[in-house]
FISE-400468 format. One line per field, with one value per residue: residue number from 1; chain; x, y, z of N, C-alpha, C in turn. Coordinates in steps of 0.02 Angstrom, whole numbers. Layout:
# residues N
num <- NUM; ...
cadena <- A; ...
n_u <- X; ...
n_v <- Y; ...
n_w <- Z; ...
ca_u <- X; ...
ca_v <- Y; ...
ca_w <- Z; ...
c_u <- X; ...
c_v <- Y; ...
c_w <- Z; ...
//
This chain:
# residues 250
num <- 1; 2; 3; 4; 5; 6; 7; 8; 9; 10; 11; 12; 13; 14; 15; 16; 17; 18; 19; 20; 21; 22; 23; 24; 25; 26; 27; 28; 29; 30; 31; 32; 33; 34; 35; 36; 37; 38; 39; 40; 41; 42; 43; 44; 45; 46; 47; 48; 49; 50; 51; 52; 53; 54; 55; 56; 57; 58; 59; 60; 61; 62; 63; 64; 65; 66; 67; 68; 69; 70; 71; 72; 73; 74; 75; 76; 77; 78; 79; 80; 81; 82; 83; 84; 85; 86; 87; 88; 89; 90; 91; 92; 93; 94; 95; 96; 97; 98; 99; 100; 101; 102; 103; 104; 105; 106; 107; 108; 109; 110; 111; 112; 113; 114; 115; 116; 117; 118; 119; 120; 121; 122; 123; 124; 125; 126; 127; 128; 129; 130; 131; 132; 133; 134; 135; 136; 137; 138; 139; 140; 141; 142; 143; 144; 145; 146; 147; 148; 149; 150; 151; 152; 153; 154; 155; 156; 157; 158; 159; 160; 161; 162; 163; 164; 165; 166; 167; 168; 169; 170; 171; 172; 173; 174; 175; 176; 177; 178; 179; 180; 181; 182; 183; 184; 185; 186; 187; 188; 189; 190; 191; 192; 193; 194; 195; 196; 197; 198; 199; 200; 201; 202; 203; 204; 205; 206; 207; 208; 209; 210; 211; 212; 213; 214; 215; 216; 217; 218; 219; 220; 221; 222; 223; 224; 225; 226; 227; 228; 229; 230; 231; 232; 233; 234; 235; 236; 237; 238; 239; 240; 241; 242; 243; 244; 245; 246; 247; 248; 249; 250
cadena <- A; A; A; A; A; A; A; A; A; A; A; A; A; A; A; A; A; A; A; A; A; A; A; A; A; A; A; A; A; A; A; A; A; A; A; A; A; A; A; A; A; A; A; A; A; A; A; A; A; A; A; A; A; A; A; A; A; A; A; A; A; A; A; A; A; A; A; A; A; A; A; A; A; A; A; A; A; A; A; A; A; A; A; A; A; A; A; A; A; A; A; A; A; A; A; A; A; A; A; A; A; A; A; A; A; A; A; A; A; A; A; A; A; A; A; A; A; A; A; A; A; A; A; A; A; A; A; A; A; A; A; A; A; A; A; A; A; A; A; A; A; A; A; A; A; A; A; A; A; A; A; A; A; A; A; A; A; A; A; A; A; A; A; A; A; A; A; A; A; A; A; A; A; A; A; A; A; A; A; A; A; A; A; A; A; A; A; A; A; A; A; A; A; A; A; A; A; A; A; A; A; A; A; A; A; A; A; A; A; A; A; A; A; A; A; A; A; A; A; A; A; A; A; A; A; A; A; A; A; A; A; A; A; A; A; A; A; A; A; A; A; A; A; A; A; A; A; A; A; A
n_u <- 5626; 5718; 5756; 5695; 5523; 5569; 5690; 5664; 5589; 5702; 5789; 5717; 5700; 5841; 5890; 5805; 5861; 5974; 5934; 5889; 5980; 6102; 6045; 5969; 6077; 6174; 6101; 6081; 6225; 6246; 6161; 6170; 6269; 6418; 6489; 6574; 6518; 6469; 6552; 6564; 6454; 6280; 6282; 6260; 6373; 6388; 6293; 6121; 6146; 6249; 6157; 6078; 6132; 6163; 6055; 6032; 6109; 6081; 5977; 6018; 6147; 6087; 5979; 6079; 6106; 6024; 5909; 5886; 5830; 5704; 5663; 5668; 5613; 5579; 5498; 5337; 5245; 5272; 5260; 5127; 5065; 5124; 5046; 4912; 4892; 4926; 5049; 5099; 5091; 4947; 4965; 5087; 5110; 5081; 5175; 5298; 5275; 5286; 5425; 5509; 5452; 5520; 5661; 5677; 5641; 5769; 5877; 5870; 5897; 6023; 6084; 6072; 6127; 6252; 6269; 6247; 6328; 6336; 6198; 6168; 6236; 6186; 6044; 5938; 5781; 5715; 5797; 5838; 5738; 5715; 5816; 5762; 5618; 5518; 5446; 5336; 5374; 5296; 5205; 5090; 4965; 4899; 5015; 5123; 5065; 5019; 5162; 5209; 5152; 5159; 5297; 5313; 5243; 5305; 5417; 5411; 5359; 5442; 5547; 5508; 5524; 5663; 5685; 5601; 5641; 5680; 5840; 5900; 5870; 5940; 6060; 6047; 6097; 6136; 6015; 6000; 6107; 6039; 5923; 5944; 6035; 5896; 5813; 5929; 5921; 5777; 5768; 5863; 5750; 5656; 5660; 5635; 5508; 5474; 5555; 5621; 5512; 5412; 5414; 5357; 5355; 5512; 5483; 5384; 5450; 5568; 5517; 5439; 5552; 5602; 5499; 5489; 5583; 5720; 5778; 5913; 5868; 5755; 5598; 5441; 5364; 5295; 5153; 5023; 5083; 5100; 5037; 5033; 5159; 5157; 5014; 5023; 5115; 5099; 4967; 5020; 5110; 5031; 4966; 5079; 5127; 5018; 4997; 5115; 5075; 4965; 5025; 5126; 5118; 5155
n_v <- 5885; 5971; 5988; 6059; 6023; 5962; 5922; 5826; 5724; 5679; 5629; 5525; 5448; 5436; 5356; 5254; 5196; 5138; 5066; 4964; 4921; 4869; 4789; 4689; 4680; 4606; 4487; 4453; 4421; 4300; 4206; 4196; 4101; 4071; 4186; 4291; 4280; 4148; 4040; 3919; 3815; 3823; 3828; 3936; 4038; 4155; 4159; 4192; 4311; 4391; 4432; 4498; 4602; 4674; 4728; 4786; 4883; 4943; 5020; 5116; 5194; 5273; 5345; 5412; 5510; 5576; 5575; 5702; 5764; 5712; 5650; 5508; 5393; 5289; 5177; 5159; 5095; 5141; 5281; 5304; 5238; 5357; 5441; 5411; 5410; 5540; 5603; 5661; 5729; 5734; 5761; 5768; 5612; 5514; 5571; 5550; 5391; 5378; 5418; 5322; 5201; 5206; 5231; 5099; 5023; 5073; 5034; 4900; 4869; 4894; 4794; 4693; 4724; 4735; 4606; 4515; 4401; 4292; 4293; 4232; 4105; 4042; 3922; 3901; 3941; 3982; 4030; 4139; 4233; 4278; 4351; 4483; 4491; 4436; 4260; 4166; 4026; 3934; 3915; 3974; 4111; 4165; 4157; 4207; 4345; 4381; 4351; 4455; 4585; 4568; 4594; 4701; 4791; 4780; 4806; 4962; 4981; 4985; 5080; 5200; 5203; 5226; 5346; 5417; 5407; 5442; 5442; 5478; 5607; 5693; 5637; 5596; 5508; 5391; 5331; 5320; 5204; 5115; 5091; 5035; 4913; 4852; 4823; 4722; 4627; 4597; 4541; 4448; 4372; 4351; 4331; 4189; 4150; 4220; 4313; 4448; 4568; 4684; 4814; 4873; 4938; 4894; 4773; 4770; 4841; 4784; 4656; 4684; 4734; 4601; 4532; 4617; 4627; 4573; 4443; 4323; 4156; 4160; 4098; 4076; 4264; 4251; 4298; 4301; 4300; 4425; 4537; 4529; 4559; 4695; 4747; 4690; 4751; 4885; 4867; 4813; 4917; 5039; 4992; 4971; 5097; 5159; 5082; 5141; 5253; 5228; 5192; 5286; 5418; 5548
n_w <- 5530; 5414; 5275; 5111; 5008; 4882; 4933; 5024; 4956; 4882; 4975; 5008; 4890; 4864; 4995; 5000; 4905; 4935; 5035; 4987; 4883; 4967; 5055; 4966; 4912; 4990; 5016; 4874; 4881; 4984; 4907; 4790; 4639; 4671; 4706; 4797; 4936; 4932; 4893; 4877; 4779; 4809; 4919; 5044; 5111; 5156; 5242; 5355; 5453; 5371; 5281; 5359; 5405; 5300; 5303; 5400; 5399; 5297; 5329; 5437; 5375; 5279; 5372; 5435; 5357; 5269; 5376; 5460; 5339; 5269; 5377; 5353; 5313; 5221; 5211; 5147; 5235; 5363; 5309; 5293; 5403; 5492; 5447; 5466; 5583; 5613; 5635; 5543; 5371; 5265; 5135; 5064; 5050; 4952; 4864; 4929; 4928; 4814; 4770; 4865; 4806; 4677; 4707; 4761; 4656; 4581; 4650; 4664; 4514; 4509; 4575; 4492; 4389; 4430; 4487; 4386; 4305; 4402; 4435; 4287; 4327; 4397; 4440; 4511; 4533; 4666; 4724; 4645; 4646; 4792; 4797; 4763; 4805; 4933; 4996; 5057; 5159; 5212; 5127; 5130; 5147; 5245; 5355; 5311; 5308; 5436; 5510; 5412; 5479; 5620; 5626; 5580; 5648; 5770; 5737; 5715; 5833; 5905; 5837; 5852; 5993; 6013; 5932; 6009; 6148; 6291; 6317; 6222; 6146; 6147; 6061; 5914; 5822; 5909; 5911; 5774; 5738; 5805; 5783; 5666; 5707; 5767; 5647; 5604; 5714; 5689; 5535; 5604; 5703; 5644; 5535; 5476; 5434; 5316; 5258; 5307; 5228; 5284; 5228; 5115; 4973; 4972; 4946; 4833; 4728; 4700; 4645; 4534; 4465; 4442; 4377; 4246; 4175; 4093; 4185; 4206; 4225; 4289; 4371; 4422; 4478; 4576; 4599; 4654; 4799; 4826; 4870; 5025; 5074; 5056; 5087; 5226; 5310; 5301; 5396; 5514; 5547; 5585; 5693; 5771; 5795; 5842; 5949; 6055; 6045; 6145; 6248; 6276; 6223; 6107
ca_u <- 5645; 5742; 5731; 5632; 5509; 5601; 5764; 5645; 5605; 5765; 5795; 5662; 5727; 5937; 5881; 5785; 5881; 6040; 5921; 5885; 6064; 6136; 5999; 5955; 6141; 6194; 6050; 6140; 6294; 6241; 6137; 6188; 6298; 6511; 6509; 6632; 6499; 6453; 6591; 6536; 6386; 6217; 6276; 6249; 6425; 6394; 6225; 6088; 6216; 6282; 6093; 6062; 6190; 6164; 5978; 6029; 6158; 6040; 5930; 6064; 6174; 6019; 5954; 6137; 6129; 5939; 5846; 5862; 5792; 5678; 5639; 5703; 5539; 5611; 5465; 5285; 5210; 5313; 5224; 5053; 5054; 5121; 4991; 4849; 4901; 4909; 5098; 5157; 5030; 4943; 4996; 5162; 5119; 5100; 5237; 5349; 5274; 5322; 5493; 5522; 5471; 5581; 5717; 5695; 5685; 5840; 5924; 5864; 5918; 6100; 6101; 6051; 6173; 6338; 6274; 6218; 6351; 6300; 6133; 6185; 6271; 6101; 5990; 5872; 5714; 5672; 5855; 5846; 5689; 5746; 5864; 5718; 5574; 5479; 5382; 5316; 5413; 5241; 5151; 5001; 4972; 4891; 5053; 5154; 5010; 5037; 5230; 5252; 5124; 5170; 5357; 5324; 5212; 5366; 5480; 5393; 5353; 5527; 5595; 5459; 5551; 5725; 5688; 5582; 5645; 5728; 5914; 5930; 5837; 6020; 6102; 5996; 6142; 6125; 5947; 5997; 6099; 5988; 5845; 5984; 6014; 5864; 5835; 5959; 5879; 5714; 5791; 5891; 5736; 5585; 5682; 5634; 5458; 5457; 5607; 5544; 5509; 5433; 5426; 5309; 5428; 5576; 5461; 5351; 5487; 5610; 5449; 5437; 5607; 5598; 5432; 5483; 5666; 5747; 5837; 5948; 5864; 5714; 5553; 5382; 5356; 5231; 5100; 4985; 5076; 5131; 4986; 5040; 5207; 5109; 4965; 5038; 5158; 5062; 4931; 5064; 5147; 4961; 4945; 5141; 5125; 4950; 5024; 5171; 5053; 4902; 5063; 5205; 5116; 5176
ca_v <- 5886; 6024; 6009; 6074; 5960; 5946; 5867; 5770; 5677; 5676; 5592; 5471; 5418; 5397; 5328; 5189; 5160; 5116; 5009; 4900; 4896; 4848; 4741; 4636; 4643; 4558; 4407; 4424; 4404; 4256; 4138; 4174; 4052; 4085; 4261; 4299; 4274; 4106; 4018; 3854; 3821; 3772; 3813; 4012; 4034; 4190; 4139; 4244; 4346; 4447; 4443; 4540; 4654; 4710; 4765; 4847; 4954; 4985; 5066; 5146; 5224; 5307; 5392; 5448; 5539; 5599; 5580; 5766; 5782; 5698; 5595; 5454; 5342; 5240; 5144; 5164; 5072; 5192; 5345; 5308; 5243; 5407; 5476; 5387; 5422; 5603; 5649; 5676; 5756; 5674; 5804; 5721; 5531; 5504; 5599; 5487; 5324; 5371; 5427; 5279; 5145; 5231; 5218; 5017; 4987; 5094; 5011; 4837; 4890; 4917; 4750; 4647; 4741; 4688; 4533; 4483; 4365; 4275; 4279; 4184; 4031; 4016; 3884; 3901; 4001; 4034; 4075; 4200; 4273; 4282; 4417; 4514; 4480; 4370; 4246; 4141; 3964; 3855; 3914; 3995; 4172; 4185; 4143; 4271; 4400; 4351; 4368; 4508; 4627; 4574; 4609; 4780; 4813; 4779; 4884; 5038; 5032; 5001; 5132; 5252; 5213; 5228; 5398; 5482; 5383; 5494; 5440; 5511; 5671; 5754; 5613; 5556; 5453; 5331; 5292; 5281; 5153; 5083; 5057; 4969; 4858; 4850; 4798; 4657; 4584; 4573; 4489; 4351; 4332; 4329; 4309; 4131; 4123; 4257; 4342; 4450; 4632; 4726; 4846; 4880; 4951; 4850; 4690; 4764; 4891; 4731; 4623; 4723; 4719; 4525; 4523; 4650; 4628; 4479; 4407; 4253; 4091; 4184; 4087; 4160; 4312; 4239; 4375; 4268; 4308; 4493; 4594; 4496; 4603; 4767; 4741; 4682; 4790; 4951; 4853; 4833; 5005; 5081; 4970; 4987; 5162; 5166; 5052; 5150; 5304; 5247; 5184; 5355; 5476; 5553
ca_w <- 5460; 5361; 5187; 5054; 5009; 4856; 4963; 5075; 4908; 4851; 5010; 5014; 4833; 4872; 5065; 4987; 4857; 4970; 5080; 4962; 4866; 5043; 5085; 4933; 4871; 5044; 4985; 4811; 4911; 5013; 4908; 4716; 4637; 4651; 4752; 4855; 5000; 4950; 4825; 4867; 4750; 4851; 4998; 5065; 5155; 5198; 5280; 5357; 5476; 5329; 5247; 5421; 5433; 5270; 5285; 5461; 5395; 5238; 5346; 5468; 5360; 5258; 5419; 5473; 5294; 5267; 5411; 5456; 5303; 5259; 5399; 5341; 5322; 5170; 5200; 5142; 5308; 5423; 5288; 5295; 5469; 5536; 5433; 5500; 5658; 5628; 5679; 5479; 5332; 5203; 5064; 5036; 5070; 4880; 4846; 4979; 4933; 4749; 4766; 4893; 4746; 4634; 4723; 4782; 4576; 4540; 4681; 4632; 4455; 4518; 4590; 4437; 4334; 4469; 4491; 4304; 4289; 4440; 4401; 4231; 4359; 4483; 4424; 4559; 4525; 4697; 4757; 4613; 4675; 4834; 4783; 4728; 4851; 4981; 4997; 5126; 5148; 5230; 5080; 5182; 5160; 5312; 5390; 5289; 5342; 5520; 5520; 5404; 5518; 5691; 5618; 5575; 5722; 5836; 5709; 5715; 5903; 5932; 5819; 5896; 6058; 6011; 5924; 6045; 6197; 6325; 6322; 6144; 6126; 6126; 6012; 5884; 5778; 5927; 5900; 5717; 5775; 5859; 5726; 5633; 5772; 5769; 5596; 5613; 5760; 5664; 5516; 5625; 5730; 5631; 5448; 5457; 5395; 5240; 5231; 5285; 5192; 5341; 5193; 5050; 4933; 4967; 4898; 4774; 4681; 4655; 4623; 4477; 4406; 4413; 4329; 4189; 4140; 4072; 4241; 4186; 4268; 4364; 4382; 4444; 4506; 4643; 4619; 4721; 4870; 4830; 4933; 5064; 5097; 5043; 5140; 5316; 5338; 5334; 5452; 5547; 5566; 5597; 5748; 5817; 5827; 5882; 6037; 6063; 6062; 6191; 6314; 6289; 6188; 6028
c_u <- 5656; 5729; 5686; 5571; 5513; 5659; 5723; 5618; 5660; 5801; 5769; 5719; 5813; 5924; 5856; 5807; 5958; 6019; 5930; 5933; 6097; 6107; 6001; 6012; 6176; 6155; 6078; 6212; 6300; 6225; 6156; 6267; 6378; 6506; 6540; 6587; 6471; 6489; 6584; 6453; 6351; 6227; 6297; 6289; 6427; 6321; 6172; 6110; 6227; 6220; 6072; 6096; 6167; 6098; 5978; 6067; 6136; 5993; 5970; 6089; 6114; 6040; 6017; 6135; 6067; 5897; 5836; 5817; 5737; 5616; 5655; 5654; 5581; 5565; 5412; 5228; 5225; 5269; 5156; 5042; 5064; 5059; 4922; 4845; 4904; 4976; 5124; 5079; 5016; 4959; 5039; 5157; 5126; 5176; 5316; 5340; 5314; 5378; 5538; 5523; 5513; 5633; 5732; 5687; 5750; 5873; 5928; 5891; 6003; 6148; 6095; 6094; 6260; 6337; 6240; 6262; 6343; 6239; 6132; 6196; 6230; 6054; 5934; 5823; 5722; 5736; 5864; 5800; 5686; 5788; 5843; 5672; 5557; 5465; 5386; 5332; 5352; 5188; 5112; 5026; 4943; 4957; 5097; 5128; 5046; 5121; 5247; 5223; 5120; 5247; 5343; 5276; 5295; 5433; 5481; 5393; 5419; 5568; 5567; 5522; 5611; 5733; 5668; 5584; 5707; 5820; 5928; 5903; 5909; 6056; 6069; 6041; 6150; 6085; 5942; 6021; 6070; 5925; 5891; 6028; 5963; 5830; 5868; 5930; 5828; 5717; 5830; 5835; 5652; 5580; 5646; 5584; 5447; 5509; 5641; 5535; 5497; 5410; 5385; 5349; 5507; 5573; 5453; 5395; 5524; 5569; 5432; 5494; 5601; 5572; 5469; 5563; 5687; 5800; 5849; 5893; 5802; 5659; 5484; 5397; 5322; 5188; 5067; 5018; 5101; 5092; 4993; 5109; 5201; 5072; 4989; 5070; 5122; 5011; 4984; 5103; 5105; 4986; 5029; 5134; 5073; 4964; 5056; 5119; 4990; 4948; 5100; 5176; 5153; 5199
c_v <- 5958; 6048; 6020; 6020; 5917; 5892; 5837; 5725; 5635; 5617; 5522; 5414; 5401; 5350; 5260; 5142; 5125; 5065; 4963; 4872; 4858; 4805; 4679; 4603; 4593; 4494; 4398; 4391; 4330; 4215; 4144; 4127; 4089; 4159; 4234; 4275; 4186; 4033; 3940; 3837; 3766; 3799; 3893; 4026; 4109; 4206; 4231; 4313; 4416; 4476; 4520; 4595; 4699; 4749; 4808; 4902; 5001; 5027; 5131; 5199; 5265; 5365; 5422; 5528; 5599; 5595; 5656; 5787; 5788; 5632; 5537; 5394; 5278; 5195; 5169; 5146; 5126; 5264; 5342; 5288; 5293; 5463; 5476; 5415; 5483; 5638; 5658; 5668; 5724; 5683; 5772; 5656; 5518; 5529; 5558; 5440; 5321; 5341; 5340; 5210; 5125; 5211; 5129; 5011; 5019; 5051; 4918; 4826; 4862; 4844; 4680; 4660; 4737; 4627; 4480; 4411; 4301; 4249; 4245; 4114; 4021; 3993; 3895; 3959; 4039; 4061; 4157; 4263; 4286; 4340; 4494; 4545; 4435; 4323; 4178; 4055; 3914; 3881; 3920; 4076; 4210; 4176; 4211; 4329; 4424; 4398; 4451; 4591; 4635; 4600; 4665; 4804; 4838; 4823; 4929; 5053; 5036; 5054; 5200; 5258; 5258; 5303; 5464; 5438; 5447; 5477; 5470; 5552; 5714; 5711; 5571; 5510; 5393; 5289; 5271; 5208; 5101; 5045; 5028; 4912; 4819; 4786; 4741; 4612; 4577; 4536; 4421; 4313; 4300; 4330; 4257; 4105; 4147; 4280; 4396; 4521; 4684; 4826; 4853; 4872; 4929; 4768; 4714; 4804; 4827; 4685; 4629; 4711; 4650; 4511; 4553; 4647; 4556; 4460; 4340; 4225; 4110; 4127; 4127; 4229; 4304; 4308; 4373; 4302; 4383; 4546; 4573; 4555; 4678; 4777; 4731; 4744; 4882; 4926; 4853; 4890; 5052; 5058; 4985; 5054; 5162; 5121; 5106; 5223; 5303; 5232; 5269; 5392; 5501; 5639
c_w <- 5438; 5297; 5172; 5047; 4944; 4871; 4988; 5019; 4875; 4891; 5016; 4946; 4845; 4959; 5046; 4937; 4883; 5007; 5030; 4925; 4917; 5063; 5036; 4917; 4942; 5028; 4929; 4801; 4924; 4963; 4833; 4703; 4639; 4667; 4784; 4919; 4993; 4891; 4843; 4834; 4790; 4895; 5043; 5115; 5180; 5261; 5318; 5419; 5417; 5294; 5293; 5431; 5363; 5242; 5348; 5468; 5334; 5255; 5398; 5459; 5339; 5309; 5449; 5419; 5283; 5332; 5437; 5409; 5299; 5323; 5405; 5343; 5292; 5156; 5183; 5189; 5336; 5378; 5316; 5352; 5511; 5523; 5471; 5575; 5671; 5668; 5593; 5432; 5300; 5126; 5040; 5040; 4991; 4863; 4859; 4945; 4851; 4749; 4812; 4853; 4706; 4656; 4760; 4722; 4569; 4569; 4650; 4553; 4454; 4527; 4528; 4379; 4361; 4461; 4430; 4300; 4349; 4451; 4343; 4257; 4397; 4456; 4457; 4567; 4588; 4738; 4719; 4639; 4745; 4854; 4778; 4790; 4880; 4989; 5042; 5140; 5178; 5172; 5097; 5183; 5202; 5370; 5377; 5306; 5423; 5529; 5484; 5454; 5580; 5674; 5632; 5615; 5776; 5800; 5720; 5780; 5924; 5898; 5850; 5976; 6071; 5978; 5962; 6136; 6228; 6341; 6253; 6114; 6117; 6064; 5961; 5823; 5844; 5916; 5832; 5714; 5797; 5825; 5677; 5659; 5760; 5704; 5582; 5632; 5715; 5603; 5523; 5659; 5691; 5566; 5414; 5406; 5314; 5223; 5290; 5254; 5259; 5281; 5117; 4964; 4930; 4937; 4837; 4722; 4655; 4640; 4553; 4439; 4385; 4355; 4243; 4148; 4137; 4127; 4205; 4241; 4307; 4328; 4381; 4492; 4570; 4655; 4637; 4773; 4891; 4862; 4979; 5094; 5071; 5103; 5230; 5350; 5355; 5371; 5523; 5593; 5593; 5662; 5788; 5830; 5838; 5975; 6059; 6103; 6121; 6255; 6315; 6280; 6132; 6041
//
């Protein structure tokens, strides 16, 4: 990392705020009513494919842009797990996890103000919330637990790999690549049960807008099951890089 630690905020805040524009607005794409991605109402024509693509290029592009910077965490798991682990300080973790919130409400913001009219034609609570955040389809938040912390176990050790794996110490826009690949794959294969977040701040920042702004047509907030995609995911990220680190080293 380069920047100040002025820009590596700065970063944190436009990096996460593109994930989740790119990410959620691809779910705004797919399941809200009369978009272009799904102009048959009910029926999500641009399915979870484009859902996927657009949370692996939300994290992709980012790190093509900022990750000199800043690193390119975007997440709050991926902060405090490198923390714990003792390869990134604890001075700035607040600072990160801030700026990182910030920027999944602005972005969530952005998306509620394209897709307003949309959001006016979507009867369905939990398609609306959906758009937003999580939540766990067998209704067991031991299940959601489960899935969202073995997810981001296998995120982190795999982005661990792909960054400090020896084919890409000279080209590190492959491995970006690569963790948005990456990214994909983990929303087509383990989407099914929660969503799944994977991500602290990519639930609880649009979690929030739901809750606090007048969305056309929304429902609950499900704040029952909202420490659920907080909580895992930095259990999660501890333990993937704690693997990654008693097999490779760090």
């Amino acid at each position: 990392m380069t920047g100040s630690w002025e820009a590596r905020y700065a970063a944190e805040f436009f990096g996460t705020l593109i994930l989740v524009l790119l990410g959620n607005g691809a779910v705004a794409n797919a399941f809200l009513k009369n978009t272009t991605g799904n102009d048959d109402p009910g029926l999500a024509n641009g399915g979870w494919l484009l859902v996927a693509s657009g949370y692996g290029l939300g994290v992709m592009l980012p790190a093509m842009m900022f990750g000199s910077i800043s690193g390119n965490h975007l997440n709050p798991a991926i902060t405090i797990g490198q923390a714990v682990i003792g390869i990134f300080p604890w001075a700035p973790v607040a600072p990160y996890l801030i700026w990182q919130f910030l920027g999944a409400i602005a972005g969530q913001c952005l998306i509620l103000a394209l897709y307003w009219p949309h959001y006016r034609q979507t009867t369905d609570n939990e398609a609306v919330l959906g758009t937003f955040a999580t939540s766990d389809h067998a209704n067991s938040q031991l299940n959601g637990f489960v899935t969202e912390m073995v997810g981001t176990a296998v995120l982190i050790f795999g982005a661990m790999g792909l960054y400090r794996g020896m084919f890409f110490h000279q080209n590190i826009d492959i491995a970006n690549i690569g963790v948005g690949l990456l990214i994909a794959a983990m929303v087509i294969s383990l989407g099914g049960p929660t969503g799944p977040a994977l991500n602290p701040a990519r639930d609880l920042g649009p979690r929030l807008v739901h809750a606090l702004l007048p969305v056309p047509n929304k429902g609950s907030s499900h704040w029952e099951y909202s420490w659920v995609p907080v909580v895992a995911p930095i259990v999660g990220a501890v333990i993937g890089i704690w693997i990654y680190k008693i097999f490779f080293g760090l």
